[in-house]
N, C-alpha and C positions, 0 to 999 in steps of 0.2 A: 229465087233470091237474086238481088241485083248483085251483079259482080264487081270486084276492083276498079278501080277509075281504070281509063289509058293512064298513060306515062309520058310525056314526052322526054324521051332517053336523048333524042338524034337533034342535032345541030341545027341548029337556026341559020345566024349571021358568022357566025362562027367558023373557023376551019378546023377537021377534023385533024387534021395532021397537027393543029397545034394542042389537040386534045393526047393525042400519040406521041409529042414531043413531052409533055409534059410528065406524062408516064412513065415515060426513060429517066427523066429529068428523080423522078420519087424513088423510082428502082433504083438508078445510082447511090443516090445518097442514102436508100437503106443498107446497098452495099457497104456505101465509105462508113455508117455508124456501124455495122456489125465488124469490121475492120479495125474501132476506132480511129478513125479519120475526120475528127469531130468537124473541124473546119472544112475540110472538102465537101462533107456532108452537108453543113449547114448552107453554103453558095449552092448546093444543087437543090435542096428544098425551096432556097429562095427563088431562082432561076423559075422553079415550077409555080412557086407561087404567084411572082408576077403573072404566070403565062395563065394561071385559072382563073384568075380574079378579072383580069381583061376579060376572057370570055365568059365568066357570068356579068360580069357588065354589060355585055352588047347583048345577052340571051338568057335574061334571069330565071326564064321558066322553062330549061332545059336541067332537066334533074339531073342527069349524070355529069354536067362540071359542077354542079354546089355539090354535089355528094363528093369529087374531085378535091374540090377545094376542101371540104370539111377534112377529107384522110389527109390534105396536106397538113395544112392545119395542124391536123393532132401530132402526125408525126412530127415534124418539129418542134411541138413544144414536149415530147415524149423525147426525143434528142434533148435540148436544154436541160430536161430535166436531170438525163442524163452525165450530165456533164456539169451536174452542182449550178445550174444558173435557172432554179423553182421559178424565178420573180420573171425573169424574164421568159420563162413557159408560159406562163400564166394566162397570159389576154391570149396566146394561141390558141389553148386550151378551151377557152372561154369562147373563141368565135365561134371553134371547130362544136362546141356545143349547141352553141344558136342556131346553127346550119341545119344540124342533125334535127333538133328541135321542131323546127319548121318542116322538115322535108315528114319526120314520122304526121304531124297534124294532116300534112297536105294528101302522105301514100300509109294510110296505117296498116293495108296490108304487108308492107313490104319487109319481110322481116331481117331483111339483113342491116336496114337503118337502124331496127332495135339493137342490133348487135354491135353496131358502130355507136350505139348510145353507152351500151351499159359499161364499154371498153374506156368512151369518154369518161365515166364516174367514177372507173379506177382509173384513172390517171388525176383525178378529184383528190381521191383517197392516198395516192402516196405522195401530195406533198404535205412537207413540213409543216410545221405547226406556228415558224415564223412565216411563210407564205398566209394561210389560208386559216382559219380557226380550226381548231378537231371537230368541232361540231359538224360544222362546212364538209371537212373530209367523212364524218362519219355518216353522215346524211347521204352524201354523193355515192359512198358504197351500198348502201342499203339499198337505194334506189338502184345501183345496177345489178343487186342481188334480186330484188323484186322483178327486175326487168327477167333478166335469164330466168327465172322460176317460172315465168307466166309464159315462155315461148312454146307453141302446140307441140312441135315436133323436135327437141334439142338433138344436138348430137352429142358426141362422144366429147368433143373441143368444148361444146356448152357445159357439160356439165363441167369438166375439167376447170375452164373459167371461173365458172359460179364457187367452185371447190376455192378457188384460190382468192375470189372475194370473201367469201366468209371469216377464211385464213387471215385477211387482211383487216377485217374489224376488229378482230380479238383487241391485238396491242394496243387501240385506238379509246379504248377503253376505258377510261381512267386515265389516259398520259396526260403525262405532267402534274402527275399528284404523287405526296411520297408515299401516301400507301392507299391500296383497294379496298374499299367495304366489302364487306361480303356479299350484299348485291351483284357486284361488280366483279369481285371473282368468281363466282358462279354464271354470269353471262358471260365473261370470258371461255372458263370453261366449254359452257355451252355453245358457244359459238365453233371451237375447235374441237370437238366431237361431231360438230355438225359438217363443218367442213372436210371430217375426214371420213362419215359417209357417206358425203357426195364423193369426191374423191375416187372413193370405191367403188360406188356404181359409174364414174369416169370410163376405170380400168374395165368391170365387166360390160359395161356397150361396147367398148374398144380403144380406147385412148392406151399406148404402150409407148409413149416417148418418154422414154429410162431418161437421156440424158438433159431433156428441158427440168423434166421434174427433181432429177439429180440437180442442178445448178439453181432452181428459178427461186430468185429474193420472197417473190408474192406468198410462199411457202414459208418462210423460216419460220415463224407462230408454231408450225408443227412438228419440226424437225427435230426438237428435243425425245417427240412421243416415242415410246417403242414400237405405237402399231403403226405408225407412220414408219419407221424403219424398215417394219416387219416388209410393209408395203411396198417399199421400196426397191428390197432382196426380194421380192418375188418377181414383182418387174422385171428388175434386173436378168434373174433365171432364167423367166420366159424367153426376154431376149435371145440369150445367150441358146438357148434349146431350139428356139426358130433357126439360129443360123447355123 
């Protein structure tokens, strides 16, 4: 069987160090967002972004700065969104998708573009519904629900994702209607049973991060349930008995 293309990962015209600077440049500024440092954060995004865009300019067919640029990309418009400004996320969102887009066509083995894909679709999914239509959003989850289901080998993180995409179609469901058919509650439903036995097979591959799962919005669809509680004080315990 013939194997994966080459790659060209390595620099052309390009300088590597400005590929190195720019990595600093991303790292800060996910520092300054986890900080809330919204502004600092956004000038180091940008800083990076000029610096990837210049070099996929001079060396388009170096994967590793369009794949650069695509994570800058997201994460900035993942910050705006953060920070209540959807509209202006939006076209980052959007390029950081065309990039991804193109690079899966070009390396379809390469599965971590899949995973930068499906990550794109929920950042589709939580915007609002004066941004983007629900359809738009509920489409964009689906497709990174399909994407994570179809991966050969998930991890622990995979499934956990996939868990919290499903999570996030429920509400998506009906909004902005004043009441649900029963079609519609019962896919809802269905959707949040399903997310909460992925979930669980999350926990049993290995995923034990009590305190993301404690805190994470992509969640809240479930957090009413009791076995999602349940789920949660077991977590919890484990932790607590490992240390």
């Amino acid at each position: 069987m013939e194997g994966p293309p080459k790659v060209n990962y390595y620099p052309g015209r390009g300088n590597p160090r400005q590929r190195l600077l720019a990595g600093m440049e991303v790292s800060l500024a996910f520092r300054r967002r986890t900080a809330r440092e919204f502004e600092a954060a956004l000038r180091l995004y940008q800083k990076a972004r000029e610096i990837l865009e210049r070099l996929v300019d001079r060396n388009p067919s170096v994967i590793s700065f369009r794949s650069d640029l695509a994570g800058c990309y997201s994460g900035l418009g993942l910050m705006l969104t953060e920070v209540r400004r959807p509209s202006e996320a939006l076209p980052w969102l959007r390029k950081a998708h065309d990039i991804i887009q193109r690079l899966i066509v070009e390396q379809p083995f390469v599965e971590g573009f899949k995973r930068l894909l499906a990550s794109n679709c929920v950042h589709f999914g939580r915007m609002p519904a004066d941004v983007i239509p629900t359809s738009e959003a509920l489409d964009a989850l689906r497709r990174g629900e399909h994407i994570l289901v179809a991966l050969p080998k998930p991890t622990p993180d995979d499934r956990y994702n996939l868990a919290f995409t499903r999570a996030l179609i429920s509400p998506l469901i009906g909004r902005g209607q004043s009441a649900l058919t029963p079609a519609q509650q019962a896919e809802r439903s269905g959707c949040e049973a399903l997310a909460m036995k992925t979930l669980r097979e999350a926990i049993a591959e290995g995923y034990h991060d009590f305190e993301n799962m404690n805190t994470d919005g992509d969640l809240d669809a479930l957090r009413a349930r009791k076995d999602f509680q349940g789920l949660l004080r077991g977590l919890k315990t484990r932790g607590e008995a490992a240390n």
